[in-house]
C-alpha positions in Angstrom: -42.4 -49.7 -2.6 -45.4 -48.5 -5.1 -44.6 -45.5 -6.7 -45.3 -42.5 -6.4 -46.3 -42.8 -2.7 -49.7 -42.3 -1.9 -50.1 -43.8 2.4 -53.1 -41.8 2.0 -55.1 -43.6 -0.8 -57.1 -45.4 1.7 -58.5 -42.7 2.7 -60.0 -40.5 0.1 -61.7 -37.8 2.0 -61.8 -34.2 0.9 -60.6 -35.4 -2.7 -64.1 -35.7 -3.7 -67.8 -35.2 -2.6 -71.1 -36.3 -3.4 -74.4 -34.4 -3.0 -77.9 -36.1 -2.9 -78.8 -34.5 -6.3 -76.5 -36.9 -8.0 -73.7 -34.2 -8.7 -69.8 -36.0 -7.7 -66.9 -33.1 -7.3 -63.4 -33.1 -7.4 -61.6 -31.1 -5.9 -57.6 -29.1 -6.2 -55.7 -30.8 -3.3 -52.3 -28.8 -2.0 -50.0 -32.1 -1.0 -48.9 -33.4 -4.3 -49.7 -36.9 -3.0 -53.1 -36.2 -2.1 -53.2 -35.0 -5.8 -52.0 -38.4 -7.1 -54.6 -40.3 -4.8 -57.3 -39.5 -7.0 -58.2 -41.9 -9.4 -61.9 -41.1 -11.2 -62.5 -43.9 -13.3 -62.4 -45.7 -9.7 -64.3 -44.0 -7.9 -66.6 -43.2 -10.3 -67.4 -47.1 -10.8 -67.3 -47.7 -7.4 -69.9 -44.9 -6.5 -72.3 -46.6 -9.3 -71.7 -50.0 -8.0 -72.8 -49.0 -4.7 -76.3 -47.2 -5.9 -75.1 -43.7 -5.9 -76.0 -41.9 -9.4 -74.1 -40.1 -11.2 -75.9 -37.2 -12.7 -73.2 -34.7 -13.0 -69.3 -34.2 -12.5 -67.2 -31.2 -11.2 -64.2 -31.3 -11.6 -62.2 -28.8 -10.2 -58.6 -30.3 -10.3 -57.5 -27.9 -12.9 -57.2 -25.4 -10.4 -54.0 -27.1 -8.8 -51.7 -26.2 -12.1 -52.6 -23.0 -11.2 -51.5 -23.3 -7.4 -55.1 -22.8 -6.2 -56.6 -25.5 -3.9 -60.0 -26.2 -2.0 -59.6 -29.5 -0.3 -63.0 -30.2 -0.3 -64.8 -31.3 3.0 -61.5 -30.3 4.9 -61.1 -27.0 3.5 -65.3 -26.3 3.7 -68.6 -27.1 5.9 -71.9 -26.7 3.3 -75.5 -25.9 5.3 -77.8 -27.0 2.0 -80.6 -25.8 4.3 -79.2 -22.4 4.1 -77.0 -22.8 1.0 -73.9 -21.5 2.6 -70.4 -22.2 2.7 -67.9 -21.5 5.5 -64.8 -21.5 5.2 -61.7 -20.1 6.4 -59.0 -18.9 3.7 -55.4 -20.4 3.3 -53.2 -22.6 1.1 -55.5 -25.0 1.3 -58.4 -22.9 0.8 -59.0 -20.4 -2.1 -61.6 -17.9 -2.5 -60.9 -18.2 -5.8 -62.1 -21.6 -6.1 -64.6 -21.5 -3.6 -66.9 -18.3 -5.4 -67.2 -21.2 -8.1 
């Protein structure tokens, strides 16, 4: 068995995001082995092979060492029409985080 487990490595969703201006986020993830899912370098070469560029990085993975987490799409739903967030607060989502 690989260590550490990751099942969910296939599925990378709500460890990052991508907006059409070229910007690539990361974000704090609660589960420990959603944490240890992310690999940048990765994605980040495999976002540029596919045509997407790269014209600036957030990364907001710091926050977990300080318990604070936004799971990214999961944790919030972005109207850029409007430039709003919703969300609704819990481990998984902090205010914190979010204002940034």
């Amino acid at each position: 068995r690989p260590s550490p487990r990751t099942p969910d490595a296939v599925f990378p969703n709500n460890t990052f995001s991508t907006e059409h201006d070229g910007t690539l986020v990361f974000y704090p993830m609660l589960a420990l082995n959603r944490r240890l899912e992310l690999q940048p370098e990765l994605l980040t070469s495999s976002l540029r092979a596919a045509g997407f560029s790269i014209t600036r990085t957030m990364d907001w993975t710091p926050w977990a060492l300080e318990g604070v987490f936004l799971e990214g799409t999961g944790s919030v739903v972005l109207s850029h029409r409007d430039r709003k967030a919703f969300a609704v607060l819990s481990p998984r989502t902090s205010a914190l985080v979010l204002e940034r």
